[in-house]
C-alpha positions in Angstrom: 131.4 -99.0 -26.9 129.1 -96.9 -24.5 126.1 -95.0 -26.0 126.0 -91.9 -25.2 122.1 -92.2 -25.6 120.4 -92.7 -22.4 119.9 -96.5 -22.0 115.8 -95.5 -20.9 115.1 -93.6 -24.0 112.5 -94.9 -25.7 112.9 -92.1 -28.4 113.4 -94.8 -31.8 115.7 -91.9 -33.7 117.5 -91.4 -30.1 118.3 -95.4 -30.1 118.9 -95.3 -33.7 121.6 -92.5 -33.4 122.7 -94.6 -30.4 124.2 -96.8 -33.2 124.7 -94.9 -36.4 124.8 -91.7 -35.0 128.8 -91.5 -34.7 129.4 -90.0 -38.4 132.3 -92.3 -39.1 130.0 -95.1 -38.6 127.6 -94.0 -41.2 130.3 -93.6 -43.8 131.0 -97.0 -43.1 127.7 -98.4 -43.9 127.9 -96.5 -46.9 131.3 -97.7 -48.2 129.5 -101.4 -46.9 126.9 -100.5 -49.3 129.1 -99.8 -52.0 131.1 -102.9 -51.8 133.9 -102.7 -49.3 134.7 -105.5 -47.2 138.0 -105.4 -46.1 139.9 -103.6 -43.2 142.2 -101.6 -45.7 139.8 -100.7 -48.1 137.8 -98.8 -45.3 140.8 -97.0 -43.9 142.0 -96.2 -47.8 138.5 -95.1 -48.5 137.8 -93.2 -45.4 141.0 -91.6 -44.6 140.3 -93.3 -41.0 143.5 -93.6 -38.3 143.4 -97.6 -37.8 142.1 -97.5 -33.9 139.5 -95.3 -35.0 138.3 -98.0 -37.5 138.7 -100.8 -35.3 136.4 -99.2 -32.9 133.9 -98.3 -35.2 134.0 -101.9 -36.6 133.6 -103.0 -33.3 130.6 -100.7 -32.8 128.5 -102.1 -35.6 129.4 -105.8 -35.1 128.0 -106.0 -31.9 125.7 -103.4 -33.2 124.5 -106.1 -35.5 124.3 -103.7 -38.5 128.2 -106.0 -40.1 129.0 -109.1 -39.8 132.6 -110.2 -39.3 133.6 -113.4 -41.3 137.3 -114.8 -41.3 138.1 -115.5 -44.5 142.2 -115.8 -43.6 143.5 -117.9 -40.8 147.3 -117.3 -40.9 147.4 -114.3 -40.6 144.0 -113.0 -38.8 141.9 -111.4 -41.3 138.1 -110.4 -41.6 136.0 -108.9 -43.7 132.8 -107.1 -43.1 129.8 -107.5 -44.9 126.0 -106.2 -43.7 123.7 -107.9 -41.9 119.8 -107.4 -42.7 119.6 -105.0 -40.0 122.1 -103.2 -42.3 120.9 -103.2 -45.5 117.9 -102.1 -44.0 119.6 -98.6 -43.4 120.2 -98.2 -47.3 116.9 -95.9 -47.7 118.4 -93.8 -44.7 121.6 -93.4 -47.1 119.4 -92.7 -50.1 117.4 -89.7 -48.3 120.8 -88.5 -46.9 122.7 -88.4 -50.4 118.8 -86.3 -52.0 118.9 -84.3 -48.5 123.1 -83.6 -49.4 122.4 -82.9 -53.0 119.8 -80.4 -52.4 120.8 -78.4 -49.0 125.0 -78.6 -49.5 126.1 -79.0 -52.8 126.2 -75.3 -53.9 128.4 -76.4 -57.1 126.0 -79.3 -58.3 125.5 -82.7 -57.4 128.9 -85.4 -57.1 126.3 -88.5 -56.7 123.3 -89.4 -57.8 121.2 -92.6 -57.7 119.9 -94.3 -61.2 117.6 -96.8 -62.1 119.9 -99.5 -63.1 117.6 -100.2 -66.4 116.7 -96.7 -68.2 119.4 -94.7 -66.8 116.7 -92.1 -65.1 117.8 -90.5 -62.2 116.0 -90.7 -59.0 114.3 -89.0 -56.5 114.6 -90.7 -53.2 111.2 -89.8 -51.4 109.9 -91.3 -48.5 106.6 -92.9 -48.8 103.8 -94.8 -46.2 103.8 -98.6 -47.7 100.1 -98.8 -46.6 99.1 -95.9 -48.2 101.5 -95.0 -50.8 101.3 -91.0 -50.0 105.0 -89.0 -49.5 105.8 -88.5 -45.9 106.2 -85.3 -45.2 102.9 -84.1 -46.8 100.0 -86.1 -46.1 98.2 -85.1 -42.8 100.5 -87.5 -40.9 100.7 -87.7 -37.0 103.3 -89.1 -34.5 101.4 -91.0 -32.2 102.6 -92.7 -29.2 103.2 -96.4 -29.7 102.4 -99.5 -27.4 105.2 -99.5 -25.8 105.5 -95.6 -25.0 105.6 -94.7 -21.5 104.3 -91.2 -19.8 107.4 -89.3 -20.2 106.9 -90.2 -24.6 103.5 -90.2 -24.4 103.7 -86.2 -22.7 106.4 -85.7 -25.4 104.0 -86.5 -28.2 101.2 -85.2 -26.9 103.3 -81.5 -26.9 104.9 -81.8 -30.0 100.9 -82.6 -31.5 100.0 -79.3 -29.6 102.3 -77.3 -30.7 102.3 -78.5 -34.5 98.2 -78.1 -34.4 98.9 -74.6 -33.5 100.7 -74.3 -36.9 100.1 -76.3 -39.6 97.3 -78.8 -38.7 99.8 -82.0 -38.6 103.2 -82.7 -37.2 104.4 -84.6 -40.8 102.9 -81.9 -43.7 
């Protein structure tokens, strides 16, 4: 399946949305996350026209983010489970489902995550691991990397400008 990200960008959310960025692909990961492993529970969960899912599989196989496994010879039949690259993604879902609750779910929330133990509903947030302090709200910076080249590093060095001019920090 061709990204329609160009192949030079070195942009990490532009090569992330390279591969999740299809919305039927994120819903997938999500029913993944929730269990599903087989062709027909995807397509009875997602309402998804069977070429559709096929190539959606397809995507994230070679994507890396499922795994296909056989598990019937006679006939054909997979299943698809995550790989570490996509059970990495779970926080992503987390933030999206707080993000969905709060912004478009005029009539209350329809899921929420739980601490398994006490029952306390929780507040997906996302934090620096060094530090510990909430990003957005801590005087952080995009910076470019080691990697970056001119056209990022002019990118970053703009966006830095132009959020100086506002707020003091691009991440407050």
């Amino acid at each position: 399946m061709e990204s329609k990200i160009p192949g030079n960008s070195q942009c990490p959310i532009a090569r992330s949305l390279g591969s999740v960025g299809e919305w039927w692909n994120i819903l997938i990961i999500r029913d993944a996350v929730y269990g599903l492993k087989r062709f027909d529970e995807f397509q009875k969960s997602l309402e998804i026209a069977p070429n559709m899912l096929t190539r959606r599989l397809n995507s994230l196989v070679q994507d890396g983010i499922l795994e296909r496994r056989r598990y019937s010879k006679k006939p054909p039949r997979s299943e698809y489970v995550l790989t570490e690259k996509g059970r990495d993604f779970r926080p992503v879902l987390a933030t999206l489902l707080a993000w969905g609750n709060k912004h478009f779910a005029p009539e209350g929330a329809s899921v929420l995550l739980a601490d398994k133990e006490t029952g306390a509903i929780a507040d997906p947030v996302v934090v620096d691991r060094v530090s510990g302090r909430r990003i957005p709200g801590g005087g952080f910076a995009l910076i470019p990397g080691p990697a970056a080249g001119e056209r990022m590093r002019q990118r970053l060095a703009r966006a830095a400008e132009e959020a100086s001019n506002k707020t003091g920090a691009l991440y407050e």
